[in-house]
Every structure is written in structure tokens, then in C-alpha cells.
N, C-alpha and C positions, 0 to 999 in steps of 0.2 A: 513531487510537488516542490516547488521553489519555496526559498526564505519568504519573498514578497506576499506570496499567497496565505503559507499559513501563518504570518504575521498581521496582514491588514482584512483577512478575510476575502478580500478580494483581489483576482489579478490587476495587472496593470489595465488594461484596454479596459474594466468594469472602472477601473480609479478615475480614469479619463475619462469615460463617458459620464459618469456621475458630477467630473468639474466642468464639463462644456454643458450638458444639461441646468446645472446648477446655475453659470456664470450668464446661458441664457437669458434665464427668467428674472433674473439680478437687471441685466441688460434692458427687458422689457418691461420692468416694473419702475426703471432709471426714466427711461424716454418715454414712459404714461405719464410722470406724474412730473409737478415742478422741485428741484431740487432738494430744498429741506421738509418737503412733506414725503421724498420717498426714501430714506433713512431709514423710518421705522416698517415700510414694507421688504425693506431689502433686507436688515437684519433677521425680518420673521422667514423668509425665505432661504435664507444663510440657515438659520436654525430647523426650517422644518429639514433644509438638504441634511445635517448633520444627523437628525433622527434616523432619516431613509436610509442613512449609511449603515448608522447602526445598527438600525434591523437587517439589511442585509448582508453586513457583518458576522451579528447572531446568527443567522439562519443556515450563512454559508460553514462556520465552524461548525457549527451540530453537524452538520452533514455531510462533515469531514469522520466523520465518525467519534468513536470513544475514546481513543488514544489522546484525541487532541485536548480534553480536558484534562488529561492526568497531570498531575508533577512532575517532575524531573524524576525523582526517586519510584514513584509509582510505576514510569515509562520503563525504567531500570529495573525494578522488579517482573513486569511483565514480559521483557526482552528475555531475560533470564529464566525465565518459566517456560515463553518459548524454547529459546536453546536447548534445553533440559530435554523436552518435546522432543523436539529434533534426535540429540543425541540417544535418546531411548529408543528410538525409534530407529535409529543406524545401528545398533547394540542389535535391534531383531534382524535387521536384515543382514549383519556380519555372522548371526546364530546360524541363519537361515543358510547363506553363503558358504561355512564352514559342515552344514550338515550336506550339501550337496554338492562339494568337495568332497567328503568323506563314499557317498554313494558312487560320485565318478570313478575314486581309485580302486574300491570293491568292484565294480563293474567291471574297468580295464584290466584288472587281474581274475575273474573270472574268465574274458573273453581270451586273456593269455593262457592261462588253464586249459581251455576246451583246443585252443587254436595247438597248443603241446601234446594236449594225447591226441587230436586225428595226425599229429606229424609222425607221432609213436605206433599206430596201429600199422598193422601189416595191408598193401594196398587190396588186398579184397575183402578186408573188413569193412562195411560201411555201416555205419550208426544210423 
């Protein structure tokens, strides 16, 4: 996720569609009415665009998930908790690793064992 988004809530292409929609209706509330009676239409419509941002501002950070509300230090502690995760979690599987290392070399020294005594029997011995 870029800077732009999770700082404005929204990407670019949503910023710009909301200023050409916006600059629109600014446009046609200009050329309805005669110049100083659409001042106070144009600023209500400046102002409701600025709400509609808002909300979908809010909307879109929630559902960026939890993360994006934390603090700095909160984000820091939850990274760190992760990591933690992680690394216990490679601690099982280097456990894991090192016991089936351990079965490998017992293995290849039993099959050297067995592979020695048929070298040792006399050839009409057969097991």
C-alpha cells in the first residue's frame, strides 16, 4: 500500500474522481443561477463534497484493517510480537530439523553396519 493511500484514505484516481465530480456540480450550480445568489450554493456543495470525502476516508481506513489505527509504539510492539512468533516458530522447526538429522546419521550407519557384515559372510551364506 503506498504513502498516498494510507494517508488520504484514498488512492489517487478516487482523489480525482471526487475533484472532477465535485468541480462539476460547482460548475452547474455556477451557470443555473446568477452570480452572487450562487456563492452560497457553491460553498454548500464544497462543503457537503468535503463530508463525502470524509466518510469515505473513514470507511476506507477501517477497512484497512487494525493496524492502521495503532500508534507508532503500538505498531512497534505488535511487529515485535510478530517477530517473536516467527522466531519460535523457526526454533521448532531447527528442533525438528536437527532431530531428523540425528535419525538420518543412525540410519546411514545402520545401512553401513548391515551393508559390512553381508561383505564379511562367507558367499554361501545368505540371510
Amino acid at each position: 500500500m503506498n504513502w498516498f493511500k494510507r494517508t488520504m484514505g484514498l488512492d489517487f484516481i478516487d482523489m480525482a474522481i471526487q475533484a472532477v465530480v465535485t468541480g462539476l456540480v460547482m460548475g452547474f450550480v455556477s451557470s443555473t443561477m446568477p452570480h452572487p445568489a450562487a456563492d452560497g450554493p457553491m460553498l454548500l456543495v464544497a462543503g457537503a463534497s468535503v463530508v463525502v470525502y470524509a466518510i469515505r476516508r473513514h470507511r476506507a481506513l477501517l477497512s484497512m484493517g487494525p493496524e492502521m489505527g495503532l500508534t507508532t509504539g503500538q505498531m512497534a510492539a505488535a511487529r515485535i510480537e510478530e517477530l517473536e512468533a516467527r522466531v519460535a516458530q523457526l526454533e521448532v522447526g531447527e528442533n525438528r530439523l536437527m532431530e531428523l538429522e540425528e535419525r538420518l546419521d543412525f540410519t546411514e550407519r545402520m545401512l553401513a553396519q548391515a551393508t559390512g557384515e553381508r561383505a564379511s559372510l562367507p558367499a554361501g551364506d545368505k540371510r
